[in-house]
CHARMM internal coordinates of N, CA and C (Angstrom, degrees):
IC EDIT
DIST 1 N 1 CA 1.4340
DIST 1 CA 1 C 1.5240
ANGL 1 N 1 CA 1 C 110.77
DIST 1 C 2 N 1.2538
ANGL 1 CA 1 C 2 N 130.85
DIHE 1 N 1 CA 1 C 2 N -8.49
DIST 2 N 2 CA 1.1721
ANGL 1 C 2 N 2 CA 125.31
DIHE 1 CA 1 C 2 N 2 CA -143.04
DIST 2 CA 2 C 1.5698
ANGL 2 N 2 CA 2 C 85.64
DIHE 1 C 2 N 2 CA 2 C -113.22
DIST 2 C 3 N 1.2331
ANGL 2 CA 2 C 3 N 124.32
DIHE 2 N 2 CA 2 C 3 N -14.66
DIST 3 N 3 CA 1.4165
ANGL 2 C 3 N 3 CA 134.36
DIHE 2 CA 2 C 3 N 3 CA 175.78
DIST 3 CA 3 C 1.8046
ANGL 3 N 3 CA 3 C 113.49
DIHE 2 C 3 N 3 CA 3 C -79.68
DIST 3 C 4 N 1.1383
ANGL 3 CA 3 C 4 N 110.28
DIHE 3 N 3 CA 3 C 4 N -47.96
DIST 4 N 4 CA 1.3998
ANGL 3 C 4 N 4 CA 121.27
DIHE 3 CA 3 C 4 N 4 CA 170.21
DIST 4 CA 4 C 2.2065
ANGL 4 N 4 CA 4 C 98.86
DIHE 3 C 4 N 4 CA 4 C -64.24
DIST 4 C 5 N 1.0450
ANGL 4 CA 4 C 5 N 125.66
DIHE 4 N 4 CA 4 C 5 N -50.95
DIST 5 N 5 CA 1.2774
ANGL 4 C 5 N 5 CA 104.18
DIHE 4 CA 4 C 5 N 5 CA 163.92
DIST 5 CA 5 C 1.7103
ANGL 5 N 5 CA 5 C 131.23
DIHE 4 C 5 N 5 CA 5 C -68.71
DIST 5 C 6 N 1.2231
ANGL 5 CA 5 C 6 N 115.95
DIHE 5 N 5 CA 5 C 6 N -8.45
DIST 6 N 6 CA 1.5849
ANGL 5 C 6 N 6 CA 118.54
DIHE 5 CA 5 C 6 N 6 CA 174.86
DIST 6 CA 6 C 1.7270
ANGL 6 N 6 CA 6 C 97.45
DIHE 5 C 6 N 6 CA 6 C -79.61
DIST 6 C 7 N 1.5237
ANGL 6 CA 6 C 7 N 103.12
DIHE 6 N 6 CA 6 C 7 N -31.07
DIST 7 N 7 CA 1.6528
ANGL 6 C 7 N 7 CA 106.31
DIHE 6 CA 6 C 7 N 7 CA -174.72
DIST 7 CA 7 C 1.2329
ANGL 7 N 7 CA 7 C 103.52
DIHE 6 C 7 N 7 CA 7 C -56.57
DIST 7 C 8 N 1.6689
ANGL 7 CA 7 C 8 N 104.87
DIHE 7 N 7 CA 7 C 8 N -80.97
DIST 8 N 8 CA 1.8462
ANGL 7 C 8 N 8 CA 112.94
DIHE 7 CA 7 C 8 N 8 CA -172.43
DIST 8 CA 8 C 1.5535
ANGL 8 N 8 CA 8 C 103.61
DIHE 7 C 8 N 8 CA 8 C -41.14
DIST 8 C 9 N 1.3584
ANGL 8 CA 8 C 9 N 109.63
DIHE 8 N 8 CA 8 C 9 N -26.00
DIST 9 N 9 CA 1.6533
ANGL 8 C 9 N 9 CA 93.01
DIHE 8 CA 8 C 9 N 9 CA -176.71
DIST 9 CA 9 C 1.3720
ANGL 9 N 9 CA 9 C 112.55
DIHE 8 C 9 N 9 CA 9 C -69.67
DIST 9 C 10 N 1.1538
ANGL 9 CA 9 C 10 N 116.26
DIHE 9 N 9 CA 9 C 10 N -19.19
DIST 10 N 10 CA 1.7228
ANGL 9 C 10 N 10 CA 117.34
DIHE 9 CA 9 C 10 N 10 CA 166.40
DIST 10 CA 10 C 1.3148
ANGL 10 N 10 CA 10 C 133.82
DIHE 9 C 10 N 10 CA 10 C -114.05
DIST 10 C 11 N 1.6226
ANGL 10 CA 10 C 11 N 109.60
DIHE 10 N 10 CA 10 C 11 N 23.67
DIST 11 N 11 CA 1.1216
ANGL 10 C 11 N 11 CA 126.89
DIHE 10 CA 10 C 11 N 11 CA 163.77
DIST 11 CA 11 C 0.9751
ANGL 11 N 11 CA 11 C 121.20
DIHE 10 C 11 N 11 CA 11 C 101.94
DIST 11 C 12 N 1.1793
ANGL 11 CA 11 C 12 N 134.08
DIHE 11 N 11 CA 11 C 12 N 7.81
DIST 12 N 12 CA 1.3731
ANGL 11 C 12 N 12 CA 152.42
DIHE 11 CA 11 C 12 N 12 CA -159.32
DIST 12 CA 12 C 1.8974
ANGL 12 N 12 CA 12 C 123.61
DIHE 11 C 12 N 12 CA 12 C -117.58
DIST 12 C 13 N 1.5703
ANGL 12 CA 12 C 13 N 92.24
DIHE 12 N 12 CA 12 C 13 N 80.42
DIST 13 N 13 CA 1.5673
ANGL 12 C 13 N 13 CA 74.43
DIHE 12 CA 12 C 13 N 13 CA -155.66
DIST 13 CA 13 C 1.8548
ANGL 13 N 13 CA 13 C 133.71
DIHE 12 C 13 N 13 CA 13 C -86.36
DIST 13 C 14 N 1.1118
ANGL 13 CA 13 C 14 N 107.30
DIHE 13 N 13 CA 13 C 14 N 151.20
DIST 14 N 14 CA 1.6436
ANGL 13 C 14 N 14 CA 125.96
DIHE 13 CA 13 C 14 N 14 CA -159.68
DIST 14 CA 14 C 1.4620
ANGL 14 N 14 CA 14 C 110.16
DIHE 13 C 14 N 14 CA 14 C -91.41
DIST 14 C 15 N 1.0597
ANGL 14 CA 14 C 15 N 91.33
DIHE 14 N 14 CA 14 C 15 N 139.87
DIST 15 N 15 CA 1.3581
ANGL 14 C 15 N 15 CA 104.78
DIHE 14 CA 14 C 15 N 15 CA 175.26
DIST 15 CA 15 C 2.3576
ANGL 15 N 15 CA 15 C 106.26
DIHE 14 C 15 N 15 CA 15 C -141.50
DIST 15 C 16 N 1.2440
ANGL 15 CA 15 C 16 N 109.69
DIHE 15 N 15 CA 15 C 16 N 120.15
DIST 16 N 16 CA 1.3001
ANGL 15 C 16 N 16 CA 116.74
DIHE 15 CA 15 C 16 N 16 CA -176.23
DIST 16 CA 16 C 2.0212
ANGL 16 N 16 CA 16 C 100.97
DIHE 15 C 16 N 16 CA 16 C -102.09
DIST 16 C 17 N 1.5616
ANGL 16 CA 16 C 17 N 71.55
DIHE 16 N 16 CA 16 C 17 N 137.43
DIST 17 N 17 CA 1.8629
ANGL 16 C 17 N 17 CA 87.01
DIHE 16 CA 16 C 17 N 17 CA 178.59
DIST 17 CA 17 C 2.2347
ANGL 17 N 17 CA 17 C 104.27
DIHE 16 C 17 N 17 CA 17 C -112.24
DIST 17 C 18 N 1.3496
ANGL 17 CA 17 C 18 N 70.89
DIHE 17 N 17 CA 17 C 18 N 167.37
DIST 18 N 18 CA 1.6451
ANGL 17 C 18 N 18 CA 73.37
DIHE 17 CA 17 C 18 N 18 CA -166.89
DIST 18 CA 18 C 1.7772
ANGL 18 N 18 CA 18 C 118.68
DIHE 17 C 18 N 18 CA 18 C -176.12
DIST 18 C 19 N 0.6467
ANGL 18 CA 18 C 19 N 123.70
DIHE 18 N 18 CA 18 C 19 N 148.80
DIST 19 N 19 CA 1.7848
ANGL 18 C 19 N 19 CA 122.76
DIHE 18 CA 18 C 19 N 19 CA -157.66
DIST 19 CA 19 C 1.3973
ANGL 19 N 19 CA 19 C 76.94
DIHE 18 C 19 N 19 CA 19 C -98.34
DIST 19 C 20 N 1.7174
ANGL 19 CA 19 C 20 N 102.40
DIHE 19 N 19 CA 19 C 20 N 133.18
DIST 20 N 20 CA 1.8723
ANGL 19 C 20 N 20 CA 118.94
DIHE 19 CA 19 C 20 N 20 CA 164.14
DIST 20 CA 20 C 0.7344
ANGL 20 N 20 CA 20 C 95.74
DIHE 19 C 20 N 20 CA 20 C -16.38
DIST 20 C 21 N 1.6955
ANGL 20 CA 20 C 21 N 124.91
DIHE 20 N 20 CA 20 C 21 N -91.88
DIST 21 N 21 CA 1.8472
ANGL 20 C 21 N 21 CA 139.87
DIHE 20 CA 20 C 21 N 21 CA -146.44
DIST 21 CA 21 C 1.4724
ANGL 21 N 21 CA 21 C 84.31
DIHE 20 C 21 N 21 CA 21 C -23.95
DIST 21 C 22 N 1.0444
ANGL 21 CA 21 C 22 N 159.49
DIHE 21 N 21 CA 21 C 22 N -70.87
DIST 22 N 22 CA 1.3653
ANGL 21 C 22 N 22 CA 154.79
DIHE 21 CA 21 C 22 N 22 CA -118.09
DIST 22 CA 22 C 1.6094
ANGL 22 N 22 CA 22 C 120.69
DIHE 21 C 22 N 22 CA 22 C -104.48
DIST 22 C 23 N 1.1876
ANGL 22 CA 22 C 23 N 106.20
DIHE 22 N 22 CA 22 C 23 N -15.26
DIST 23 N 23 CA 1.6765
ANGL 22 C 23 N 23 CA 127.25
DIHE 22 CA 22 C 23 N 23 CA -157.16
DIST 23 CA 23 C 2.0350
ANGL 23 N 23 CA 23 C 86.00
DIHE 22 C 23 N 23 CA 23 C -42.55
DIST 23 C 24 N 1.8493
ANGL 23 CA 23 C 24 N 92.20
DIHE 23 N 23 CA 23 C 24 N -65.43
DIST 24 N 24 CA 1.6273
ANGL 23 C 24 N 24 CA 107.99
DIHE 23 CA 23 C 24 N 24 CA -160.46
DIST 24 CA 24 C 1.8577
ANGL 24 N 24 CA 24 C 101.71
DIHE 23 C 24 N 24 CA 24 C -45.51
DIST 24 C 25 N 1.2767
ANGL 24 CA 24 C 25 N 125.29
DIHE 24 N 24 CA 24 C 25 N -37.66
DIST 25 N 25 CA 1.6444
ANGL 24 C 25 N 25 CA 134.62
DIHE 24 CA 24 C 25 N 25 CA -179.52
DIST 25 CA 25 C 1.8381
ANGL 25 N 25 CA 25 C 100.57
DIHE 24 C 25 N 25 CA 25 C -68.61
DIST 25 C 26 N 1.2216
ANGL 25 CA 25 C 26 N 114.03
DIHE 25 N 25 CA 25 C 26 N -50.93
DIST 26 N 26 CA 1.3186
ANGL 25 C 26 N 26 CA 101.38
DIHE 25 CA 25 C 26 N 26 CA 161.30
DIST 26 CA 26 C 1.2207
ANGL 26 N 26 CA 26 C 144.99
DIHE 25 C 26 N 26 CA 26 C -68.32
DIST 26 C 27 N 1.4548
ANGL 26 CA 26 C 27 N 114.57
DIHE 26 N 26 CA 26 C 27 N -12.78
DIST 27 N 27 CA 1.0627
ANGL 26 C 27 N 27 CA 108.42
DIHE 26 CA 26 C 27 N 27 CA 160.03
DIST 27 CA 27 C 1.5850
ANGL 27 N 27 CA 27 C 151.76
DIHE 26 C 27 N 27 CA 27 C -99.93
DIST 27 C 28 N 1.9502
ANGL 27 CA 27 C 28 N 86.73
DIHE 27 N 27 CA 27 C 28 N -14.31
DIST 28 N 28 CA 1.5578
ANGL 27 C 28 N 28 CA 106.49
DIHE 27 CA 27 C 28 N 28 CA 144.98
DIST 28 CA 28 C 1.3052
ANGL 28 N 28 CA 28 C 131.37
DIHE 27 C 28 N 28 CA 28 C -58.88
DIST 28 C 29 N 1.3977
ANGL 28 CA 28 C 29 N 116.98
DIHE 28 N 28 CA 28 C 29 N -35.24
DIST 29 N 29 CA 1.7030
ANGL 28 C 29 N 29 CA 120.91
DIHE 28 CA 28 C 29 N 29 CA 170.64
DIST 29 CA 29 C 1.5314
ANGL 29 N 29 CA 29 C 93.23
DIHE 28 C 29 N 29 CA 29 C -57.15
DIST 29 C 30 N 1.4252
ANGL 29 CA 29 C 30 N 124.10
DIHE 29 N 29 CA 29 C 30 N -83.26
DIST 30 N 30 CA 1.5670
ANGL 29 C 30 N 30 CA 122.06
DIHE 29 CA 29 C 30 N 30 CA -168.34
DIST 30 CA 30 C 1.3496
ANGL 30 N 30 CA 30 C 110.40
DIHE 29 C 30 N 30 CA 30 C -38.95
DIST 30 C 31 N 1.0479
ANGL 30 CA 30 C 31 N 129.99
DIHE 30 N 30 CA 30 C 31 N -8.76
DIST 31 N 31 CA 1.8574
ANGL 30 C 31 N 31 CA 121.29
DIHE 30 CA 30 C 31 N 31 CA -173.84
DIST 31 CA 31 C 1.2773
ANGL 31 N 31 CA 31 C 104.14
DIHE 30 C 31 N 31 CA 31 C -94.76
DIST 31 C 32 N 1.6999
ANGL 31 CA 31 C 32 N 107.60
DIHE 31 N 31 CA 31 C 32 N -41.03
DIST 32 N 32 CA 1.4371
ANGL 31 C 32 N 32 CA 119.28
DIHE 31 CA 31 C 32 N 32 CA 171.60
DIST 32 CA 32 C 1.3431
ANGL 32 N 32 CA 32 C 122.99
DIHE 31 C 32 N 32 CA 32 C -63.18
DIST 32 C 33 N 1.0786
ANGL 32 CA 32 C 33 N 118.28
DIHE 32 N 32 CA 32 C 33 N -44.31
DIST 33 N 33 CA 1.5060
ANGL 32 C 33 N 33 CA 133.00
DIHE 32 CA 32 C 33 N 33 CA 145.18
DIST 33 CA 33 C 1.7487
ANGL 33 N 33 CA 33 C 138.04
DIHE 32 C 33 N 33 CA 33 C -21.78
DIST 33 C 34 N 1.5415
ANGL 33 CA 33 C 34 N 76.12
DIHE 33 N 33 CA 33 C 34 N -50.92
DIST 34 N 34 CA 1.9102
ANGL 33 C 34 N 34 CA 104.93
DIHE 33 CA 33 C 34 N 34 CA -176.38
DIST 34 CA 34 C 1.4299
ANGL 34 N 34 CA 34 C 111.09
DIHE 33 C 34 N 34 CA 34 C 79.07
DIST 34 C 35 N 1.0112
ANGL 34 CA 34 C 35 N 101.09
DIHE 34 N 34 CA 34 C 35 N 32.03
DIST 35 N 35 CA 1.6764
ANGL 34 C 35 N 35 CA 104.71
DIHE 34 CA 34 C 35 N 35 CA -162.47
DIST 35 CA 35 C 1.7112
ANGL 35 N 35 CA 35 C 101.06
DIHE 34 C 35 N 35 CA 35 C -126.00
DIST 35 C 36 N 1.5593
ANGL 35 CA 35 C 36 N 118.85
DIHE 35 N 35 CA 35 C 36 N 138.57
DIST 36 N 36 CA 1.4489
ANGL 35 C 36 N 36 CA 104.43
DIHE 35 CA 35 C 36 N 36 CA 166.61
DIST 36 CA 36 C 1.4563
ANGL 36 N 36 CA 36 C 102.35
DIHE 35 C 36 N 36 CA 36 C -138.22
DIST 36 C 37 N 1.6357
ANGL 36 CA 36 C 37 N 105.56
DIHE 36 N 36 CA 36 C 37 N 105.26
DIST 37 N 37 CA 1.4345
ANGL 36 C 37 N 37 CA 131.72
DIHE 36 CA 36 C 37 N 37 CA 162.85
DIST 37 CA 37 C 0.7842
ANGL 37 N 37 CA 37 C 116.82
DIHE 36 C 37 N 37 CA 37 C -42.35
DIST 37 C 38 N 1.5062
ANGL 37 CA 37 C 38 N 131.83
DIHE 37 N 37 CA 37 C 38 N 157.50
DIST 38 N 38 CA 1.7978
ANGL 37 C 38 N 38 CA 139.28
DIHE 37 CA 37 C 38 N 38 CA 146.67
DIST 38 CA 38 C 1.0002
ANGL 38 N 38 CA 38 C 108.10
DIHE 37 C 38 N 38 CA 38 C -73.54
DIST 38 C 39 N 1.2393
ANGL 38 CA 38 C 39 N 137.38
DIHE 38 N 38 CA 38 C 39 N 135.65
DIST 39 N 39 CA 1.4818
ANGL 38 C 39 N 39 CA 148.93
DIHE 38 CA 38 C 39 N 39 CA -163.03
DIST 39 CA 39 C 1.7459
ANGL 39 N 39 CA 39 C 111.48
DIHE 38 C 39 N 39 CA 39 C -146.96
DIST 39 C 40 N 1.0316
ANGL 39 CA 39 C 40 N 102.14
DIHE 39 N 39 CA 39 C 40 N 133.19
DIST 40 N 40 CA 2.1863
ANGL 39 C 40 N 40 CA 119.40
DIHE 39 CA 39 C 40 N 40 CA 161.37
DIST 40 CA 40 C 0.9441
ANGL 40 N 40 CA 40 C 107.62
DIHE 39 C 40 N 40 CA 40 C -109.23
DIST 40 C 41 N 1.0003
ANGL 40 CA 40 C 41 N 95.41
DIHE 40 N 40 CA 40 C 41 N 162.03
DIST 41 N 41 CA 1.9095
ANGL 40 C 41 N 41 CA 117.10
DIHE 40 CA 40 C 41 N 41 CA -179.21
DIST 41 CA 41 C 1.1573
ANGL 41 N 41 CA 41 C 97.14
DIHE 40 C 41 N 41 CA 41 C -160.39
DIST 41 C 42 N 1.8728
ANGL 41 CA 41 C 42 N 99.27
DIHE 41 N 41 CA 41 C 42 N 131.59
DIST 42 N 42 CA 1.2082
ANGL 41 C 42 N 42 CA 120.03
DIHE 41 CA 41 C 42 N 42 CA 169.12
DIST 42 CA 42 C 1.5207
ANGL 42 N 42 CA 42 C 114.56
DIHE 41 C 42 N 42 CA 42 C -145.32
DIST 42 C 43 N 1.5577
ANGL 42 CA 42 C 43 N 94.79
DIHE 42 N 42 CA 42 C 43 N 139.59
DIST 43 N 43 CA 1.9596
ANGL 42 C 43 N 43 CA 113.97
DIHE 42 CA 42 C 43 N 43 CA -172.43
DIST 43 CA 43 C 1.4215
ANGL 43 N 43 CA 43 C 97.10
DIHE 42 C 43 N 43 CA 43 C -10.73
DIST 43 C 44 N 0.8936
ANGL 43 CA 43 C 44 N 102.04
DIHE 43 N 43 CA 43 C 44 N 158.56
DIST 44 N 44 CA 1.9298
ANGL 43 C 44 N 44 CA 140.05
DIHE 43 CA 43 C 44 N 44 CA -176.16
DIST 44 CA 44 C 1.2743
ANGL 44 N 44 CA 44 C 114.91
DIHE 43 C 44 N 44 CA 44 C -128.88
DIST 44 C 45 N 0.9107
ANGL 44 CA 44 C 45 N 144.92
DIHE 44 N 44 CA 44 C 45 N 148.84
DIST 45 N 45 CA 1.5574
ANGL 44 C 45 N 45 CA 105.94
DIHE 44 CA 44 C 45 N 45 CA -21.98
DIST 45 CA 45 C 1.8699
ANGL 45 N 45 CA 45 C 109.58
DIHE 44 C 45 N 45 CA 45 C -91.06
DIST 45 C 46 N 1.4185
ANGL 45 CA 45 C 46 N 109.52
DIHE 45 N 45 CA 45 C 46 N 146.45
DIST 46 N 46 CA 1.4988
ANGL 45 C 46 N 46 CA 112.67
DIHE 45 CA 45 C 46 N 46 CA 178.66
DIST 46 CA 46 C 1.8628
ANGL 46 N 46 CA 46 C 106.33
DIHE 45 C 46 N 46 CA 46 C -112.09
DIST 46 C 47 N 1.1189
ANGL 46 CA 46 C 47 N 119.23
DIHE 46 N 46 CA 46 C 47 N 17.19
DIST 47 N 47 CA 1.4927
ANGL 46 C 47 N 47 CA 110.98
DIHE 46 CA 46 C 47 N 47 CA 169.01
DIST 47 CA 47 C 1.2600
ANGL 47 N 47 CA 47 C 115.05
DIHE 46 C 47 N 47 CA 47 C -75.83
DIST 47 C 48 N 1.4543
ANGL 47 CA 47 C 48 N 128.76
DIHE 47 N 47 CA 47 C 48 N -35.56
DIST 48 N 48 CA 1.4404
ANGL 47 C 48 N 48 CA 125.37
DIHE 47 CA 47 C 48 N 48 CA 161.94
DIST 48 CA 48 C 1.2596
ANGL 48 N 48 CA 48 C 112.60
DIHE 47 C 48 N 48 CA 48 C -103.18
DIST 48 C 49 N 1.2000
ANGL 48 CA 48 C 49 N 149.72
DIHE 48 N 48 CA 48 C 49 N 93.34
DIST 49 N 49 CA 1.1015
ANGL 48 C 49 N 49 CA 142.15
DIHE 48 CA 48 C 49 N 49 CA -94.03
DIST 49 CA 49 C 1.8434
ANGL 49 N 49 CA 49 C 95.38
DIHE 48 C 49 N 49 CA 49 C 150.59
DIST 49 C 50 N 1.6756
ANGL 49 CA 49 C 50 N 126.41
DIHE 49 N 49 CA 49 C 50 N 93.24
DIST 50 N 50 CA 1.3701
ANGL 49 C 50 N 50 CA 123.67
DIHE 49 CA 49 C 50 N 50 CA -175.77
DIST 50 CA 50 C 1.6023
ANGL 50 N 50 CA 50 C 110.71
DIHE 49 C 50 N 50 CA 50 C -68.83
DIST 50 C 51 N 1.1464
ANGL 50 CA 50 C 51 N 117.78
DIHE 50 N 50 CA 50 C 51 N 159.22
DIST 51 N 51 CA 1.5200
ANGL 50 C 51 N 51 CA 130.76
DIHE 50 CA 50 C 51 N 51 CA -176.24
DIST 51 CA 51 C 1.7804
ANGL 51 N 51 CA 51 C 105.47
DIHE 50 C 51 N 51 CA 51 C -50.00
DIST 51 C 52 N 1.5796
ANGL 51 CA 51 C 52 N 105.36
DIHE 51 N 51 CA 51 C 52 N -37.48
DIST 52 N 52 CA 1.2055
ANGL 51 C 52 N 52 CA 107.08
DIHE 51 CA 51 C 52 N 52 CA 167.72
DIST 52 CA 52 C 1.3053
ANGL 52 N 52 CA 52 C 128.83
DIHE 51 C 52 N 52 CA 52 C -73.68
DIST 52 C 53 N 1.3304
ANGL 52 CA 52 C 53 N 122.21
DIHE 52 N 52 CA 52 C 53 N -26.36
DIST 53 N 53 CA 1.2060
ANGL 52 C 53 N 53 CA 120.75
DIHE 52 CA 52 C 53 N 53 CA -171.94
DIST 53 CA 53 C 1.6296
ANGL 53 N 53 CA 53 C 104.40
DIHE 52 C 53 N 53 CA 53 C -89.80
DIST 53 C 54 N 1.6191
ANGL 53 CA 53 C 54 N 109.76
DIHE 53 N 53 CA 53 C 54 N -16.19
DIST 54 N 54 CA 1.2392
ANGL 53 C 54 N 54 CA 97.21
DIHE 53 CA 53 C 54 N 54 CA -178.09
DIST 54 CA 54 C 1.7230
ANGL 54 N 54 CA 54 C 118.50
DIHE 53 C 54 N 54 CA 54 C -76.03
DIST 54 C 55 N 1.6130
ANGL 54 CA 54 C 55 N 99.53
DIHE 54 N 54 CA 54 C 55 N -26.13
DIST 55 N 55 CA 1.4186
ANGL 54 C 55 N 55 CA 116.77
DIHE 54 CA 54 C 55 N 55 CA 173.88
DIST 55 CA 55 C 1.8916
ANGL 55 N 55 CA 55 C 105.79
DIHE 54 C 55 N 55 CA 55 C -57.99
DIST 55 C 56 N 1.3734
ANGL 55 CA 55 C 56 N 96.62
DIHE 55 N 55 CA 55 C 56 N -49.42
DIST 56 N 56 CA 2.0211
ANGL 55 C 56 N 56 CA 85.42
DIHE 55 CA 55 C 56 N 56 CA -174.01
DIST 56 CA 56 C 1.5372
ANGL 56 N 56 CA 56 C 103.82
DIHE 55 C 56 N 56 CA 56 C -70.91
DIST 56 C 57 N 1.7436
ANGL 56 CA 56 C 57 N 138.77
DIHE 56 N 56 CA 56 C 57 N -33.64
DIST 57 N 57 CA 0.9423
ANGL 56 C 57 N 57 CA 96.34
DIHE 56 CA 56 C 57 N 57 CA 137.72
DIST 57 CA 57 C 1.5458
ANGL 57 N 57 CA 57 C 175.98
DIHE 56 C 57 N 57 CA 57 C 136.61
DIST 57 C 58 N 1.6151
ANGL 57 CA 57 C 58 N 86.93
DIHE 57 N 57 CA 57 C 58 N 150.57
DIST 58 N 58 CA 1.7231
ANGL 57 C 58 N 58 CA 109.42
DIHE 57 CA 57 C 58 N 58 CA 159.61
DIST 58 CA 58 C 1.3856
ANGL 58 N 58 CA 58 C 114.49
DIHE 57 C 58 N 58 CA 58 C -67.26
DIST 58 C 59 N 1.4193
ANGL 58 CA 58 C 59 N 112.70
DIHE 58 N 58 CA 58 C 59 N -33.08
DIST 59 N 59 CA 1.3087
ANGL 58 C 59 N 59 CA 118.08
DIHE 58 CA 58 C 59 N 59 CA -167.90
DIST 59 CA 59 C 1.9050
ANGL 59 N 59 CA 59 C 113.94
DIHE 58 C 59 N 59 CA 59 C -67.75
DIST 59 C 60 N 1.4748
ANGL 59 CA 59 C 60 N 81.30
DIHE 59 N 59 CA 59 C 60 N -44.11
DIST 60 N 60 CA 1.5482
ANGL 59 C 60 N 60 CA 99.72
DIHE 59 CA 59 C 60 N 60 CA -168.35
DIST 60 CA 60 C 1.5676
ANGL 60 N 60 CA 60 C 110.66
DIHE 59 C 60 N 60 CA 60 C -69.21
DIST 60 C 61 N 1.6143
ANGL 60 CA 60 C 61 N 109.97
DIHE 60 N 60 CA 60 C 61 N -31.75
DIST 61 N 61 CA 1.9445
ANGL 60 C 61 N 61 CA 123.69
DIHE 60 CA 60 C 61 N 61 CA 170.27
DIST 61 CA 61 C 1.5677
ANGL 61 N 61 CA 61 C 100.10
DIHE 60 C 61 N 61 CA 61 C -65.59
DIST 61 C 62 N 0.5529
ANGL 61 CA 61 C 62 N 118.65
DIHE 61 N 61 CA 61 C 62 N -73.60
DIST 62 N 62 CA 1.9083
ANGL 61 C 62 N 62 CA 124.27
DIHE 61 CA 61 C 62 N 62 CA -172.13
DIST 62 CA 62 C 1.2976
ANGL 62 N 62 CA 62 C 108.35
DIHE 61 C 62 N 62 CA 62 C 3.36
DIST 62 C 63 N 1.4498
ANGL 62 CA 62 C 63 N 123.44
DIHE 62 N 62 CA 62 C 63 N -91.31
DIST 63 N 63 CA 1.4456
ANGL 62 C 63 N 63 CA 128.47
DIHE 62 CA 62 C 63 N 63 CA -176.87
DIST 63 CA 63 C 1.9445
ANGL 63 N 63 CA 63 C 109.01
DIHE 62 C 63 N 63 CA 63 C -35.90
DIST 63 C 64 N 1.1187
ANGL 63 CA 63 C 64 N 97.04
DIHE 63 N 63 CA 63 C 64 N -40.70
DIST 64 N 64 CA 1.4075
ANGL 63 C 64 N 64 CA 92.17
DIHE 63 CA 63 C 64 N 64 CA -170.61
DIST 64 CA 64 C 1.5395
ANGL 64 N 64 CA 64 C 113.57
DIHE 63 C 64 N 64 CA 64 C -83.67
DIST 64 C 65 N 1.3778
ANGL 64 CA 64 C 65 N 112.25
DIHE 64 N 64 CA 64 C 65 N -21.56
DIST 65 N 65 CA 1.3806
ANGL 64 C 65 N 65 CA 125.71
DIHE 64 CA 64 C 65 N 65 CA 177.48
DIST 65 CA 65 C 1.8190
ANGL 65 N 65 CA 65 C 89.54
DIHE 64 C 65 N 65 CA 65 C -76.26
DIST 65 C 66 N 0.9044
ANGL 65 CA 65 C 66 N 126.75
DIHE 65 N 65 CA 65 C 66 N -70.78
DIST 66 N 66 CA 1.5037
ANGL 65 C 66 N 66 CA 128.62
DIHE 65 CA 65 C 66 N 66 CA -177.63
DIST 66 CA 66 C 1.7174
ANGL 66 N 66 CA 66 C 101.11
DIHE 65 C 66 N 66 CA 66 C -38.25
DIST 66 C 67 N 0.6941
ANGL 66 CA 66 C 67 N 141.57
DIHE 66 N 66 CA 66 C 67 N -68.21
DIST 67 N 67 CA 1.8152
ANGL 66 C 67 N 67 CA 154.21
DIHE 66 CA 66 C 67 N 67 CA -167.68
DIST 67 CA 67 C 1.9281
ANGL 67 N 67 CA 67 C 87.60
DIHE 66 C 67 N 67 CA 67 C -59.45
DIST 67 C 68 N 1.0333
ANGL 67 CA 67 C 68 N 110.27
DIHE 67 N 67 CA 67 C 68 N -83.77
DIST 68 N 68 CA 1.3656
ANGL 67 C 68 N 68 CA 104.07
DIHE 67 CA 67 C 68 N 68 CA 155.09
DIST 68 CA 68 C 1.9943
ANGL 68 N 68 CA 68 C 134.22
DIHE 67 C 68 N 68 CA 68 C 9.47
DIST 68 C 69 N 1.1156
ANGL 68 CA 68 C 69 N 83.57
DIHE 68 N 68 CA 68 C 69 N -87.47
DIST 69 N 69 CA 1.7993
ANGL 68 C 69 N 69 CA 114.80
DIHE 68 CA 68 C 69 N 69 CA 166.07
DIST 69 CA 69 C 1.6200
ANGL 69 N 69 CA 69 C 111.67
DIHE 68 C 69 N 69 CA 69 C -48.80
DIST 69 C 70 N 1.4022
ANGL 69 CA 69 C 70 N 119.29
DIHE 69 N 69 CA 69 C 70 N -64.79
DIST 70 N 70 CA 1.3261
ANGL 69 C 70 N 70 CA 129.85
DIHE 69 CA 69 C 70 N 70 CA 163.90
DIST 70 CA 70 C 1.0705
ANGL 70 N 70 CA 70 C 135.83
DIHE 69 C 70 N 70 CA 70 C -42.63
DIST 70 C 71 N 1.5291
ANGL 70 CA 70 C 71 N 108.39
DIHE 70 N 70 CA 70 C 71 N -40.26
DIST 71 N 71 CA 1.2358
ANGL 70 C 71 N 71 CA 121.08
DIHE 70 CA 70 C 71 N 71 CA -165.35
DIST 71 CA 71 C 2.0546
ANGL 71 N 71 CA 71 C 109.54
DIHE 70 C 71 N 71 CA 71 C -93.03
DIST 71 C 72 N 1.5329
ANGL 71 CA 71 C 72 N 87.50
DIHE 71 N 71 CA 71 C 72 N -4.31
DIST 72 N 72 CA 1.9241
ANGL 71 C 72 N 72 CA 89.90
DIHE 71 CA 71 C 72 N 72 CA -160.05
DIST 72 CA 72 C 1.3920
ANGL 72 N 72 CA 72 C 90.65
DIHE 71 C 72 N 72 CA 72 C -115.82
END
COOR INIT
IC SEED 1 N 1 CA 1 C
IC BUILD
């Protein structure tokens, strides 16, 4: 996270991805931080997770990662 704030600090804006299970860990870092990122979330767990399934998804984050991006 601390990379997505060096970004916006130079104009460049961030958006962090991250499997649910994690949302609550991300969002304590950003509080700790003082900072509140744009963030996705996608199903959990994706470590075993087939080449295809990782493509549907990427596929399925996109729009929201895009809306995301725009919006921050």
């Amino acid at each position: 996270m601390h990379d997505i704030v060096d970004l916006e600090g130079r104009g460049v804006a961030g958006v962090y991805i991250a499997s649910s299970e994690f949302k609550q860990a991300g969002e304590s870092q950003a509080k700790a931080l003082g900072y509140d990122p744009a963030a996705v979330y996608v199903p959990h767990p994706i470590q075993d997770r087939t080449d295809d399934e990782m493509k549907e998804i990427a596929e399925s984050a996109v729009g929201e990662l895009m809306k995301a991006i725009s919006e921050g």
